[in-house]
SETIPA-726836 format. One record per residue: residue number from 1; chain; y, x, z of N, C-alpha, C in turn. Coordinates in steps of 0.05 Angstrom, whole numbers, plus 5000, padded with zeros to 4 digits. Each point is the difference from the previous one (the first is absolute). Layout:
N
    nr   kette   n.north   n.east   n.up   ca.north   ca.east   ca.up   c.north   c.east   c.up
   NUM       A         Y        X      Z          Y         X       Z         Y        X      Z
...
This chain:
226
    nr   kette   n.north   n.east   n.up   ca.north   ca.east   ca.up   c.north   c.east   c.up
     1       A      0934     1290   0347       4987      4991    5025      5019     4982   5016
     2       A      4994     4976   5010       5013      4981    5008      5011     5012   5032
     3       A      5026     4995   5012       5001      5014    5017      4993     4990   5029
     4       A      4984     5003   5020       4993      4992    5028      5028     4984   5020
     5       A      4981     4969   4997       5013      4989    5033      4981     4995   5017
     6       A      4996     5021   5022       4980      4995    5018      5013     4977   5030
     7       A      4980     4981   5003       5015      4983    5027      4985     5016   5023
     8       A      5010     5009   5012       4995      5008    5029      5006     4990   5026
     9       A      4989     5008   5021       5010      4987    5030      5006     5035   5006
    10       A      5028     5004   5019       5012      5020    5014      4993     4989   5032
    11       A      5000     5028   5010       4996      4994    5031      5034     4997   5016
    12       A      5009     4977   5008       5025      4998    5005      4996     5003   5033
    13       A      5020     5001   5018       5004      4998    5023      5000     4975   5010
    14       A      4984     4979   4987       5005      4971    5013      4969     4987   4988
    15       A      4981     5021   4977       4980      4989    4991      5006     5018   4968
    16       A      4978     4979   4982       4999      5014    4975      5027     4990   4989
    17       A      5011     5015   4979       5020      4988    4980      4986     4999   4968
    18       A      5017     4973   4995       4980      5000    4960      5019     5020   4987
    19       A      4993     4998   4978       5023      5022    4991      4981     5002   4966
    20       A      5019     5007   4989       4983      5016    4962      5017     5024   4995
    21       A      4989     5012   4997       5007      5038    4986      4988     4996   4962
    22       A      5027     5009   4994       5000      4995    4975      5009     5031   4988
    23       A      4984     5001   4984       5005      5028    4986      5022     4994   4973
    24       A      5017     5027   4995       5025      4992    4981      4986     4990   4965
    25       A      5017     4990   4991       4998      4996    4977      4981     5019   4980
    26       A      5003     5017   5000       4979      5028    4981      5006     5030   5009
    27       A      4976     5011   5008       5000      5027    4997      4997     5000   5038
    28       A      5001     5022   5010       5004      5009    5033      5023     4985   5007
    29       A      5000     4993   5025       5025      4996    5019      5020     5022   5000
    30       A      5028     4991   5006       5021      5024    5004      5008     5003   5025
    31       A      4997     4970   5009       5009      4998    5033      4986     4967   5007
    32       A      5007     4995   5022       4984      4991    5023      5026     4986   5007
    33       A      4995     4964   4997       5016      4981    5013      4990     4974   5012
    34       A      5016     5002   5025       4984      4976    5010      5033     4979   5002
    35       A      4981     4989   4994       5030      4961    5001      4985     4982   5015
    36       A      5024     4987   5012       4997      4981    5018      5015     4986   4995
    37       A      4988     4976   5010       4999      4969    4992      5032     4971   5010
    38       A      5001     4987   4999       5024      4988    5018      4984     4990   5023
    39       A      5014     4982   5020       5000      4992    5019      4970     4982   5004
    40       A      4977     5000   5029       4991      4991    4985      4991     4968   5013
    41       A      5031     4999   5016       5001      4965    5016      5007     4981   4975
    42       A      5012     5026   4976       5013      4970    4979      4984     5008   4971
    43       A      4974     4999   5012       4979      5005    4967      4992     5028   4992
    44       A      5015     5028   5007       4995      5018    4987      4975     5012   5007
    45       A      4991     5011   4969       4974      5010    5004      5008     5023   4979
    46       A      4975     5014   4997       5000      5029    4984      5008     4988   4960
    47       A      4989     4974   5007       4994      4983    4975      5032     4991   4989
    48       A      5014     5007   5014       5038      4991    4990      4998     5007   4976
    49       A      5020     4982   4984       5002      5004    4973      5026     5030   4996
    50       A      5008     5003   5020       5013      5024    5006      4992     5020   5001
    51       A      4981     4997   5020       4985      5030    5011      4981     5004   4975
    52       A      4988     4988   4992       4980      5000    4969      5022     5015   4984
    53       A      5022     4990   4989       5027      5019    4986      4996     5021   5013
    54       A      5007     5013   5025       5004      5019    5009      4974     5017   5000
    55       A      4972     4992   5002       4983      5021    5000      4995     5003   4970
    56       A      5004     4981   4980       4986      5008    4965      5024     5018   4995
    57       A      5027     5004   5012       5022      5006    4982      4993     5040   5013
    58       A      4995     4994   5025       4989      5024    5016      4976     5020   4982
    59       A      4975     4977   4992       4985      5013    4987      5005     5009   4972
    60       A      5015     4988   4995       5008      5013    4964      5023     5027   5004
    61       A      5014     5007   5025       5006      5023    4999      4986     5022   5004
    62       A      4969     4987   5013       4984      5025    5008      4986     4998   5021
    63       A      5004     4979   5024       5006      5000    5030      4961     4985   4992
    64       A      4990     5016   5018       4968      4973    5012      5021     4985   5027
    65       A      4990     4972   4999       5018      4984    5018      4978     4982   5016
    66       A      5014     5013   5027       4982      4984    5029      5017     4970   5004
    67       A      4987     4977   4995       5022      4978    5006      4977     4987   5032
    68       A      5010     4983   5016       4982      4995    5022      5003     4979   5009
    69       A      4992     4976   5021       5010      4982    5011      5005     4999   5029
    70       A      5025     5012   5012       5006      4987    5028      4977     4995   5021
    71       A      5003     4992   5025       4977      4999    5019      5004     4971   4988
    72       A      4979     4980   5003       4993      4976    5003      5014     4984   4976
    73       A      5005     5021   4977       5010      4975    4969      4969     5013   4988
    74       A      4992     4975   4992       4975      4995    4983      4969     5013   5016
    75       A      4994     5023   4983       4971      5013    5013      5006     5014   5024
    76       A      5030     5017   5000       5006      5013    5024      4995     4991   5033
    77       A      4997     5009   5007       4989      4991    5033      5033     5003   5015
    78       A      4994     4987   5024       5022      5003    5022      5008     4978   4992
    79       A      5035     5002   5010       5020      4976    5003      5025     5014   5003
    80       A      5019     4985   4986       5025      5014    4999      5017     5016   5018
    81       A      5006     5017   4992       5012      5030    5019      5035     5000   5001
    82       A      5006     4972   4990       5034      5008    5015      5012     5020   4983
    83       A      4992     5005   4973       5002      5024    4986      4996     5033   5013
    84       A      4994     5002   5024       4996      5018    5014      4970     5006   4995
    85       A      4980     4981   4998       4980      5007    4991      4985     5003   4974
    86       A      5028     4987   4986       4993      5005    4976      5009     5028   4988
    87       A      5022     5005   5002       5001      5043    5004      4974     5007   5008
    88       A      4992     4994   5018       4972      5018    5005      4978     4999   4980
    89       A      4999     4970   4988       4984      5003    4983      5003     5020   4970
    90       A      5023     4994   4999       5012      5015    4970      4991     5024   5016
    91       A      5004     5016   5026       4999      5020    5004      4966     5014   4991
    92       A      4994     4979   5004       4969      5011    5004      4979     4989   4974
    93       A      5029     4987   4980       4991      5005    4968      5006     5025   4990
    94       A      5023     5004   5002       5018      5025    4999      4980     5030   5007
    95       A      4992     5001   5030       4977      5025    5005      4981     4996   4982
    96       A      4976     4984   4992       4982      4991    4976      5002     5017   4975
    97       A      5027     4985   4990       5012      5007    4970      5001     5035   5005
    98       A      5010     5010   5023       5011      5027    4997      4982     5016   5000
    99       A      4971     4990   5019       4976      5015    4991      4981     4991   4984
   100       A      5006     4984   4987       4984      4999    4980      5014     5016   4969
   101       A      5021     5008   5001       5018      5013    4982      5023     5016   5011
   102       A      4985     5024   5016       5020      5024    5010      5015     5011   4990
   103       A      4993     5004   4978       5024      5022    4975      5019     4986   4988
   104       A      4998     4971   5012       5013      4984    4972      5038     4988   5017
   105       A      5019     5007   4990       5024      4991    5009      4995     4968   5011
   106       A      5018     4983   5020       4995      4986    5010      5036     4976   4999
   107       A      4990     4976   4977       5023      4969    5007      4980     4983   5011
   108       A      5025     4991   5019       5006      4980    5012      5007     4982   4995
   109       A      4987     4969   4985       5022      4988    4992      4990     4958   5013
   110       A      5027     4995   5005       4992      4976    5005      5016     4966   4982
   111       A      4995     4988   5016       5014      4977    4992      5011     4977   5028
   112       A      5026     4995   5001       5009      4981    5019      4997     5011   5025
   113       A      4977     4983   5015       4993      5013    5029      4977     5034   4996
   114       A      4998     5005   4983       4983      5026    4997      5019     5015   4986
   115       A      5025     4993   4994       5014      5017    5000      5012     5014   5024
   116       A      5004     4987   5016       5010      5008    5026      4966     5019   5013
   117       A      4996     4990   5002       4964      5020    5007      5004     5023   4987
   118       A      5007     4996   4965       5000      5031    4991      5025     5014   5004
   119       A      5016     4988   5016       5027      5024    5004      4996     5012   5027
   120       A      4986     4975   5019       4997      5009    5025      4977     5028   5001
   121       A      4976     4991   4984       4975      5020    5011      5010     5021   4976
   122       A      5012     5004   4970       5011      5019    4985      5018     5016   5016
   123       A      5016     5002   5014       5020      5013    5017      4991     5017   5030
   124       A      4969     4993   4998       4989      5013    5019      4977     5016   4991
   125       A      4990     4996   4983       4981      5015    4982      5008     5019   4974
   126       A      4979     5015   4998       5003      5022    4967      4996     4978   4977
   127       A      5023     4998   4994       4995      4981    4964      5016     5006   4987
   128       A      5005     5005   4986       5008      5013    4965      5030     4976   4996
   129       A      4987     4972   5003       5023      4979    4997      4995     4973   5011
   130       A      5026     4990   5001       4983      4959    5006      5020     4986   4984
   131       A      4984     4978   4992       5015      4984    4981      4994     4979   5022
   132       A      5032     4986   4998       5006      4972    5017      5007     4978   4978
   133       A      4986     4981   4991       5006      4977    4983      5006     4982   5022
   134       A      5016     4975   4999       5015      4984    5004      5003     5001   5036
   135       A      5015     5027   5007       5009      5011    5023      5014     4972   5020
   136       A      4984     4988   5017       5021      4975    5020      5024     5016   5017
   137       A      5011     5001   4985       5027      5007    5014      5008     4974   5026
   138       A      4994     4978   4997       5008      4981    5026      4985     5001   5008
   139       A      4968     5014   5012       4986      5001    5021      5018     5013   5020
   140       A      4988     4998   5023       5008      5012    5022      4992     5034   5004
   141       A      5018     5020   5010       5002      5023    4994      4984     5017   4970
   142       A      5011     4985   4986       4997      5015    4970      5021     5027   4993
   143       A      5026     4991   5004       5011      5019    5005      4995     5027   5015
   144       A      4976     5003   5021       4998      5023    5009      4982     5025   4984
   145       A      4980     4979   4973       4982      5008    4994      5004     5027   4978
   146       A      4990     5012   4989       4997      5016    4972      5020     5031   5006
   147       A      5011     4997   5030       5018      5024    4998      4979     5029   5001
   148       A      4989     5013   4987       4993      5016    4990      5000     5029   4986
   149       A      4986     5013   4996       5005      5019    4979      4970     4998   4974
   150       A      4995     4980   5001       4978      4994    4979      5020     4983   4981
   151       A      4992     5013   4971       5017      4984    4980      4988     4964   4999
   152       A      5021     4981   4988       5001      4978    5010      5009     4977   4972
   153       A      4983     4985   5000       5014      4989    4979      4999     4973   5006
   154       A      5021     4976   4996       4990      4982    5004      5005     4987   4976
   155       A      4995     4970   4993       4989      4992    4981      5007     4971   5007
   156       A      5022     4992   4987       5016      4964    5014      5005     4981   4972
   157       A      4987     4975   5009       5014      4979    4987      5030     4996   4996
   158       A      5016     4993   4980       5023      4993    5004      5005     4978   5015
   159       A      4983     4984   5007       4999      4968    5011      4977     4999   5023
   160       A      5001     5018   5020       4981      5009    5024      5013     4979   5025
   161       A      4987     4984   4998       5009      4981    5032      4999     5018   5030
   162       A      4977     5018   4991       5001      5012    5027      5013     5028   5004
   163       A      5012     5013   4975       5013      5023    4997      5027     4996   4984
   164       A      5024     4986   5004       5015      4997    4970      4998     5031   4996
   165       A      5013     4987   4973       5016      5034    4991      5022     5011   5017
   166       A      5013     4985   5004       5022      5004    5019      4992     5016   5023
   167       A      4984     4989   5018       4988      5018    5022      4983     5017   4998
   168       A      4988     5008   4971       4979      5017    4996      5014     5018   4993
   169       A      5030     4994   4987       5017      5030    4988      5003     5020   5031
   170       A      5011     4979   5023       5013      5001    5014      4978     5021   5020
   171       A      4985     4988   5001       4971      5017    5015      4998     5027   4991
   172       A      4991     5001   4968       4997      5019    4992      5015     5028   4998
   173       A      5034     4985   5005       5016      5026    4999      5002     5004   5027
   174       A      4987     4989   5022       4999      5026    5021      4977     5021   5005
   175       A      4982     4992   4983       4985      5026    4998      5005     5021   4986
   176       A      4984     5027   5021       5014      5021    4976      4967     5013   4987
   177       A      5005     5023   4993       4969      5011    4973      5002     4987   4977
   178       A      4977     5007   4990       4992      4991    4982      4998     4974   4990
   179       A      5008     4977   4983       4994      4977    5006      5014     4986   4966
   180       A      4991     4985   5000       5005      4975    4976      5001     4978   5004
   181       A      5007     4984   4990       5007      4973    4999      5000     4986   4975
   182       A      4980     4981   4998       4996      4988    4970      5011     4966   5003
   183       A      5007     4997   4980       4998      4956    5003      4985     5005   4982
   184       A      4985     4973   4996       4988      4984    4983      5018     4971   5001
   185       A      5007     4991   4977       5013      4976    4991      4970     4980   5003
   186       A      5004     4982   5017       4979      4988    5009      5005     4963   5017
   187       A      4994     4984   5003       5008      4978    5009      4995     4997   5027
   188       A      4978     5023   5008       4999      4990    5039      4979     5030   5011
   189       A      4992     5000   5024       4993      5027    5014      4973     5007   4985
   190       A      4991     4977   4980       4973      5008    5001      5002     5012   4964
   191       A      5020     5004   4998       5006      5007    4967      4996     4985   4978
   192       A      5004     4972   5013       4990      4976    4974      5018     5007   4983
   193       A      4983     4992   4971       5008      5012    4975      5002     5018   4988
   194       A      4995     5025   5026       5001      5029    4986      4989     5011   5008
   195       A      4971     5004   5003       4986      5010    5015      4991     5025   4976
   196       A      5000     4998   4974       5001      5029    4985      5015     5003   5005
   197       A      5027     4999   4998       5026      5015    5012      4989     5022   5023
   198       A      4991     4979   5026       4995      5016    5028      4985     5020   4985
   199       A      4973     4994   4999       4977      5021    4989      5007     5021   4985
   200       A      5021     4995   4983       5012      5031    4979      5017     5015   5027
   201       A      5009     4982   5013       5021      5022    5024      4985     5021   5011
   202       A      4970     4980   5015       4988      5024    5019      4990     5026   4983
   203       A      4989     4981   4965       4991      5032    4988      5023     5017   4998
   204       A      5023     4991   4997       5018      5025    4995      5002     5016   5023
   205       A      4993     4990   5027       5017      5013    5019      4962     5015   5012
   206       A      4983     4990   4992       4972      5017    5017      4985     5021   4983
   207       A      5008     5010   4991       4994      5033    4991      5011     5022   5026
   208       A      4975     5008   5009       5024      5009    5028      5006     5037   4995
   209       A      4982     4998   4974       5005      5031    4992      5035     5017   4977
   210       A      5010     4959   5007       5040      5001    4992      5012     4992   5023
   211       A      5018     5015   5000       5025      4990    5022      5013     4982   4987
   212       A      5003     4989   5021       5017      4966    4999      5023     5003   4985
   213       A      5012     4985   4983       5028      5005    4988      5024     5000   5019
   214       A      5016     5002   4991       5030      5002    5019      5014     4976   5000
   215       A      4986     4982   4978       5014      4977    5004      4980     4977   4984
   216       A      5001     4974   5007       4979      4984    4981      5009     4996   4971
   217       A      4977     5009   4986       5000      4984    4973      5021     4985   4991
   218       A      5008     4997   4977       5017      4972    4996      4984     4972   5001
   219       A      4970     5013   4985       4979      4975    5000      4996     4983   5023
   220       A      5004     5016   5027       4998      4988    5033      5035     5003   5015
   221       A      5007     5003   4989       5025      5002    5015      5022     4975   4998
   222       A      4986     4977   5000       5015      4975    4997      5022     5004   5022
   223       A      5027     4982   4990       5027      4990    5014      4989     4988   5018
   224       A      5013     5003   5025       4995      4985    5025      5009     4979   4993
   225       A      4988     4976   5010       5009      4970    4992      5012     4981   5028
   226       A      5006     4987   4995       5005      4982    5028      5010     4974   4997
C-alpha cells in the first residue's frame, strides 16, 4: 500500500497555514515530527531541498511528518512575524500534530531559520527531541537558544557561512544535557554535494526510542576545518 501525503490547511493564529502530513515509510507511525522550514524573506518554504531531506529521512525511521508554510510564504495567509510569529505558527502546527497523534513521542526538527523556531518552541514544550540542521550561529542571540533539558542534536556543514565550525563547536560546548553534534563534509549551509550525507545523519540520529550516542559517529564527526 502506497503510503499517504495528505495537503492540508491548519488553523494558524494569523489565518490558515498549508502544510502536508505524510505518513512513514511502511507499517504504523512510531512518533510524530514536525520540521520547519528556513527563513521565509530569503525563499524558504516547506518545499527546501533540506527540509524534504529532513522529513523523508524522518519518515524512514518511523516518524508521520507535519512539514507547513510560515504566515504569508505561498498558500499560508498573514505576513511575516519577525520570527515571533512564526513560533506561533510552528506552535499551532505543533498542537495539530499532538492531537492528531497523542500516544506517539514527539521531534522537533528544523533547518536554518526553523532551526532556531525548533530550539526556541522545543525547550518550552513536551518533545522526545529536536534536530537543528545548519544552526546560524551569527544570527543575533543564537547563543541564548537550545539551553534545555530536551535531548538535542545538531546537524552542521563543515563549510556553514552562517554557523562555522568554529563557532558551532564553541556554542555547543556551553550547553549542558543531552546533546550531539554531527558535521557533514559539505561545500556551503545548504549541504551542496551532500545532501545523502545530511539525510543518513538525521536517520541515524531520529529513532527517538535510542538515546543519543556519547559522541558522533566517525561517519559525521568530520575535523573542524578553517
Amino acid at each position: 500500500m502506497p503510503r499517504s501525503i495528505q495537503s492540508i490547511f491548519l488553523n494558524g493564529p494569523a489565518g490558515q497555514l498549508e502544510a502536508l502530513l505524510e505518513e512513514p515509510e511502511g507499517g504504523a507511525p512510531r512518533s510524530a515530527a514536525l520540521v520547519c522550514h528556513p527563513h521565509p524573506q530569503h525563499g524558504g518554504t516547506m518545499h527546501n531541498k533540506v527540509v524534504y531531506r529532513i522529513a523523508r529521512a524522518l519518515r524512514k525511521t518511523g516518524s508521520v511528518v507535519l512539514r507547513f508554510n510560515y504566515r504569508g510564504v505561498n498558500l499560508s495567509q498573514g505576513e511575516y512575524g519577525h520570527g515571533e510569529g512564526e513560533l506561533e505558527d510552528a506552535r499551532a502546527a505543533l498542537s495539530v500534530l499532538v492531537e492528531s497523534y497523542p500516544t506517539l513521542p514527539v521531534i522537533l526538527a528544523g533547518f536554518s531559520f526553523g532551526s532556531r523556531i525548533v530550539l526556541r518552541l522545543g525547550c518550552m514544550a513536551q518533545v522526545q527531541r529536536i534536530i537543528a540542521g545548519g544552526f546560524p550561529t551569527s544570527y543575533p542571540n543564537s547563543s541564548s537558544l537550545g539551553h534545555c533539558d530536551v535531548p538535542r542534536v545538531f546537524i552542521q556543514s563543515t563549510h556553514d557561512q552562517f554557523g562555522p565550525a568554529g563557532s558551532m563547536k564553541d556554542y555547543f560546548q556551553t550547553l549542558e544535557g543531552e546533546k550531539l553534534l554531527l558535521f557533514v563534509k559539505s561545500k556551503d549551509h545548504f549541504f551542496a554535494g551532500a545532501l545523502d550525507a545530511f539525510e543518513e545523519a538525521v536517520a541515524a540520529v531520529g529513532d527517538v526510542t535510542r538515546r543519543l550516542p556519547d559522541a558522533a559517529p566517525a561517519a559525521f564527526a568530520a575535523p573542524l576545518e578553517h
